[in-house]
C-alpha positions in Angstrom: -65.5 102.9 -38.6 -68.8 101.4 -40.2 -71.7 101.4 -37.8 -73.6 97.9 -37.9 -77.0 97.9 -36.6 -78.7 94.5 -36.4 -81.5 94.1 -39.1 -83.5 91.2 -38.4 -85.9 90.8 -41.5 -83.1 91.8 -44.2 -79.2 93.1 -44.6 -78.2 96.1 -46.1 -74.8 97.3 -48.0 -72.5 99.0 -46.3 -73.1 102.2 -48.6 -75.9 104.9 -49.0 -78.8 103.6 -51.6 -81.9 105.1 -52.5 -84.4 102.6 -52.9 -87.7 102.4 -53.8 -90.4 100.6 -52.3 -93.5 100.7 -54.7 -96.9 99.6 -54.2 -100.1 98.8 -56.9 -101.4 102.4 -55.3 -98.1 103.9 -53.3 -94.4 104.4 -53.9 -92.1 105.7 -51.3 -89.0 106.1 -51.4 -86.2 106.0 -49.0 -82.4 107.3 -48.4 -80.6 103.8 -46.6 -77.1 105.1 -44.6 -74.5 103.5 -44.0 -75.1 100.7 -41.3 -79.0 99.5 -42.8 -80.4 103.4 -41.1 -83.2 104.2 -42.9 -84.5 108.0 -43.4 -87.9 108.5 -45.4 -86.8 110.6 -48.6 -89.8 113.2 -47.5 -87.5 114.1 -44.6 -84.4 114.2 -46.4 -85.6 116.6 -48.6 -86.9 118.8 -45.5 -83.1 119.1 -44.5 -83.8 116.3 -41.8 -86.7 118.1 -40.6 -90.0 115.9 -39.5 -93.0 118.0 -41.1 -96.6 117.7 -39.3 -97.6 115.3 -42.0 -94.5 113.6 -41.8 -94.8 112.9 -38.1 -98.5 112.0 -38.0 -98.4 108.9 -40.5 -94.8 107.7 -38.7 -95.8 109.0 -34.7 -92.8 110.5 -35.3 -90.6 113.4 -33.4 -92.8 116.4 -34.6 -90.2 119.5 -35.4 -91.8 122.5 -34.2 -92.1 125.9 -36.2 -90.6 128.5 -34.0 -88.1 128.0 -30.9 -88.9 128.9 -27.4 -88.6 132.7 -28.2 -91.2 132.6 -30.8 -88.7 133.4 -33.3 -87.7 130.8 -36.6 -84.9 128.7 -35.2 -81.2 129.8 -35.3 -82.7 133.6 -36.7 -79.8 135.8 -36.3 -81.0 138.8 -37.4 -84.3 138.7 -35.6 -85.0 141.9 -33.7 -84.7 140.8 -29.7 -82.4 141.8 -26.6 -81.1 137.9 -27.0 -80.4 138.3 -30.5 -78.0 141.5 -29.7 -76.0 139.3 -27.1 -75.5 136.7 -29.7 -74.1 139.2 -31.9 -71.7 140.8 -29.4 -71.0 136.8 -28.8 -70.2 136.2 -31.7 -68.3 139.3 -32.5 -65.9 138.2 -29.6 -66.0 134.7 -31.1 -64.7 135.9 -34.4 -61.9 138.1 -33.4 -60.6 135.7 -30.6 -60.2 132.4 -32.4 -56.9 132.2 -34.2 -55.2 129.0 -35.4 -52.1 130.1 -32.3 -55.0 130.1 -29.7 -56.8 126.8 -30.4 -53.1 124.9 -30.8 -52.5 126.2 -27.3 -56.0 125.1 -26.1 -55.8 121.6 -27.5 -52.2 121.3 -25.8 -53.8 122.7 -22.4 -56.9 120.5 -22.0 -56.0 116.9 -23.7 -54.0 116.9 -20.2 -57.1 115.9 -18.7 -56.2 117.1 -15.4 -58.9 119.3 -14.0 -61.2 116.8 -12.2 -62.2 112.9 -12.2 -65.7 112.2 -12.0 -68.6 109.9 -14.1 -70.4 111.0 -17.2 -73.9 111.5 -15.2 -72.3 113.8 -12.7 -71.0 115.8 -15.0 -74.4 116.2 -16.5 -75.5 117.5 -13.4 -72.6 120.1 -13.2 -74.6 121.7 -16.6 -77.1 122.6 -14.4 -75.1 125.8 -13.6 -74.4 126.5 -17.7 -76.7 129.0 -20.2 -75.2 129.1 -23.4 -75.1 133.0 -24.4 -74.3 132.1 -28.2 -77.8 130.3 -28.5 -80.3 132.3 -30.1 -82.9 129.7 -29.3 -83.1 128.7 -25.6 -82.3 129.8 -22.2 -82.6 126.7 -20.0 -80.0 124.8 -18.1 -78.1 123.3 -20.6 -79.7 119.4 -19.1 -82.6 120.5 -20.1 -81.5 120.4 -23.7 -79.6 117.2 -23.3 -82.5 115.3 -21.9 -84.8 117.1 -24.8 -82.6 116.0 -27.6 -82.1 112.0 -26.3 -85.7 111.7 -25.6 -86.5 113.1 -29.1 -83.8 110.6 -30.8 -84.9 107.6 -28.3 -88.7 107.9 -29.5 -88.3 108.0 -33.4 -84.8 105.7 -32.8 -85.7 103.1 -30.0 -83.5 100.5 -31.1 -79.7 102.9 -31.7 -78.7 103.3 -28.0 -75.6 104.7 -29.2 -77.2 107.7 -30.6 -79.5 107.8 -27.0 -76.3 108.8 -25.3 -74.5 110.9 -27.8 -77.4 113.2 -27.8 -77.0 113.1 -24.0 -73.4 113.9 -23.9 -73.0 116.0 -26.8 -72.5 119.4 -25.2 -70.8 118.3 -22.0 -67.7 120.2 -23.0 -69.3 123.0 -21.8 -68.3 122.7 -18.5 -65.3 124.6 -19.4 -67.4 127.7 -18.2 -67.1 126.4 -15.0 -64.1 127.9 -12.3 -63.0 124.2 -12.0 -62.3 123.5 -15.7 -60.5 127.0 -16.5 -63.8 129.3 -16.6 -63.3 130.2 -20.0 -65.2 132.8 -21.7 -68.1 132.0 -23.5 -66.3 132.8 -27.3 -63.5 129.9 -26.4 -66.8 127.6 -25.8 -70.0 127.8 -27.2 -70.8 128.8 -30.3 -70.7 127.8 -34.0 -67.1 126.2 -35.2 -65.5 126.6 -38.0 -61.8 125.9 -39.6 -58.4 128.0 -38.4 -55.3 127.9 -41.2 -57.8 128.5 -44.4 -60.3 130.7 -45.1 -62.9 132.0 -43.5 -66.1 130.8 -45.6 -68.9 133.4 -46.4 -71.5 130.9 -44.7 -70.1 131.3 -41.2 -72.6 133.3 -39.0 -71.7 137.1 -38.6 -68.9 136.4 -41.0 -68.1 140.6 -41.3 -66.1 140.3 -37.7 -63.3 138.3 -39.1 -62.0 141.0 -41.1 -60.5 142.1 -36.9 -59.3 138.4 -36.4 -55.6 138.4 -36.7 -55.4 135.3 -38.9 -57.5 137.1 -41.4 -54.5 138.9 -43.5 -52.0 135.9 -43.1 -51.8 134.9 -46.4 -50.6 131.2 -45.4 -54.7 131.2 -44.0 -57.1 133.1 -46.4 -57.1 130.8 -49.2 -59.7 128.1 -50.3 -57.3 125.1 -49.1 -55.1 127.8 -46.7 -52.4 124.9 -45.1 -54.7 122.0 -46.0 -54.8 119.7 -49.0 -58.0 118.3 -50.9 -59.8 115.3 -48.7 -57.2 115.6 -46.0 -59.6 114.8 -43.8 -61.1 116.6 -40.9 -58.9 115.1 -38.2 -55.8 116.7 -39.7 -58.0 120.3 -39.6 -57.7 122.7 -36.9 -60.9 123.6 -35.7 -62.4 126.7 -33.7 -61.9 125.7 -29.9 -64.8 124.7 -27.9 -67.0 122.0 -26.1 -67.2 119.6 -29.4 -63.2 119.4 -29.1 -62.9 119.1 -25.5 -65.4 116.6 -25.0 -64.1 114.8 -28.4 -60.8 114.3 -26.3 -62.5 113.4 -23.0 -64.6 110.8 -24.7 -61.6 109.5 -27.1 -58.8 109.4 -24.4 -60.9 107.8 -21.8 -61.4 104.8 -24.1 -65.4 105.2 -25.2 -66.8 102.4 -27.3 -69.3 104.5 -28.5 -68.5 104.0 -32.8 -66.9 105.9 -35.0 -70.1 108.2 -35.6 -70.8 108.9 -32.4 -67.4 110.5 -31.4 -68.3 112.6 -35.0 -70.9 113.8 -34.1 -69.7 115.2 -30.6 -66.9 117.0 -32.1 -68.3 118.6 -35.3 -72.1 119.0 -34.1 -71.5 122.7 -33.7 -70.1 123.0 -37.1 -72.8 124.5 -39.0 -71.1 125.5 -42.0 -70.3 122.6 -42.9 -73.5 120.2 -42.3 -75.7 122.6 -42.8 -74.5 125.1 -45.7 -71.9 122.8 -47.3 -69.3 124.8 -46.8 -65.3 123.0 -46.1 -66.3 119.7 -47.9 -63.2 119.7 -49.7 -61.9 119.2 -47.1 -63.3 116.0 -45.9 -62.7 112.4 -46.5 -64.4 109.3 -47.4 -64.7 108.4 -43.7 -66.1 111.9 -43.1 -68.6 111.4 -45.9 -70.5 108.6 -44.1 -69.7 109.8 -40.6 -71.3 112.8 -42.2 -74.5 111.3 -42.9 -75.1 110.4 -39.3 -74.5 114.3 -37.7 -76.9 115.5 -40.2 -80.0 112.9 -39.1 -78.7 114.1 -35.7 -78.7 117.5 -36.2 -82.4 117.7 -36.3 -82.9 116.8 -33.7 -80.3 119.3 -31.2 -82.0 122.0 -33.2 -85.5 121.5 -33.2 -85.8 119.5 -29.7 -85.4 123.0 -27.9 -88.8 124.0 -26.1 -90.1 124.8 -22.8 -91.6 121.0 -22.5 -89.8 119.9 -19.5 -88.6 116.1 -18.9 -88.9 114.4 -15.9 -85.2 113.3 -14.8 -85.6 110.9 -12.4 -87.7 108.8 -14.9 -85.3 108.8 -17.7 -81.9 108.6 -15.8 -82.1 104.4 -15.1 -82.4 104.2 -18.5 -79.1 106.7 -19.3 -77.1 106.0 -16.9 -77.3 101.9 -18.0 -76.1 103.4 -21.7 -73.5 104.8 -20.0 -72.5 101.8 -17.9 -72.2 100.1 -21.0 -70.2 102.8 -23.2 -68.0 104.6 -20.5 -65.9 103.5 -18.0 -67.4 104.6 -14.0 -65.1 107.4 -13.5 -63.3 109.7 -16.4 -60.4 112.1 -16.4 -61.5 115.6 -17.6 
């Protein structure tokens, strides 16, 4: 599905251009997505990041250096007690997800038949949730929600859409609660990554798959494994987590959020592919351009994590109209 945002001085194609806006004494250029969504070319080639010079000519979301830990952001080899949890995380992660476990999960929880209640209130249940697999914060997982919206909502005023995907993006991970299955943190958090192929080289702590049952199947550990070039990633089984089950919350309780939004909930934890490239064989054209939009969002989850608190009560009229409009009142989860 093509996103259409309303230009009102000019229209744009329907396909990524560059173009180049010159000047008698300046020439910038710019990277136009799919839907008229412009991203200055300086930040594309930053990988999406907003540099200090950047963000001081376009009062732009400034992405800072080093995450609340004073560490470089999503470090896993940094020296720190949190950095040792991640790895033992991760380690679990690795040997745990197999393609027989995440087909039984997906047949479990598209059921939705744990509990009925509205988008905001289950924002409030995150208040309970600390993501072990994050080597880069430690807050109540709100925190991060309301960080990442507000970010988007200041450099993006006019894309509502993308306001409340940022909110809503990790509420899957309410499946660490007793009243959505308590699952362990290694069937919820956590980079994803493809079951039924093989396990690329770019996946983080990558030397623990070599214990993962799937690992020696030889049906798995090829390049394409069960899967065909440009199958598309809807027809790929992907690690189990919050991205799926809140992919199928938002899908089955009929969300008019577009096409790009629902992407970006259910692959934003897969790092391998938007950010080293990895599984793009596997993708589609509608992937491509869905593709486009998780990596200008991206930034933003990433680099919005900081101890700079937001006041709730200010911003919630504001989210829960967005989700008046995009949601029905109540949702089965």
């Amino acid at each position: 599905m093509t996103i259409l945002i309303e230009q009102p001085d000019h229209q744009l194609g329907s396909q990524m251009e560059e173009k180049k806006l010159c000047s008698e004494t300046n020439e910038t250029c710019e990277l136009v997505l799919d839907g008229g969504f412009v991203v200055p070319k300086d930040i594309s080639k930053n990988d999406g990041c907003v540099t200090q010079e950047i963000a001081a000519s376009n009062d732009a979301f400034i992405a800072p250096e080093i995450n609340s830990f004073g560490q470089s952001f999503r470090d896993y080899k940094a020296e720190s007690e949190r950095q040792k949890s991640v790895e033992e995380f991760y380690k679990s992660n690795h040997i745990n997800q197999t393609f027989d476990f995440v087909k039984k999960m997906r047949e479990e929880y598209s059921k939705l038949n744990r509990v009925e209640m509205s988008i905001w209130e289950c924002c409030e249940l995150l208040n309970e949730v600390v993501d072990d697999s994050d080597p880069d914060l430690d807050e109540p997982q709100i925190e991060h929600l309301l960080q990442t919206a507000e970010a988007i909502r200041k450099d993006y005023p006019n894309e509502d859409w993308l306001h409340l995907t940022a909110l809503i993006h990790d509420l899957g991970k309410v499946l660490l609660l007793p009243s959505f299955g308590e699952l362990p943190q290694w069937a919820v958090v956590g980079d994803t990554h493809p079951l039924g192929c093989a396990f690329d080289e770019s996946i983080v702590h990558h030397k623990y798959f070599k214990e993962n049952p799937d690992y020696n199947n030889a049906s798995f550990n090829t390049k394409y494994g069960i899967y065909s070039e440009g199958c598309g990633l809807d027809n790929v089984m992907i690690s189990w987590g919050h991205d799926d089950y809140m992919y199928l919350v938002a899908k089955e309780n009929g969300t008019t959020l577009p096409q790009a939004g629902l992407f970006i909930i259910r692959y934003h934890s897969f790092y391998p592919l938007h950010r080293a490239g990895a599984y793009r064989h596997l993708m589609n054209k509608e992937d491509e351009e869905n593709l486009k939009w998780l990596q200008v969002f991206n930034k933003y989850d990433l680099y919005s994590k900081s101890k700079v608190r937001v006041d709730v009560e200010k911003v919630k009229p504001y989210y829960l109209s967005l989700i008046e409009k995009y949601f029905p009142a109540k949702l089965r989860w």
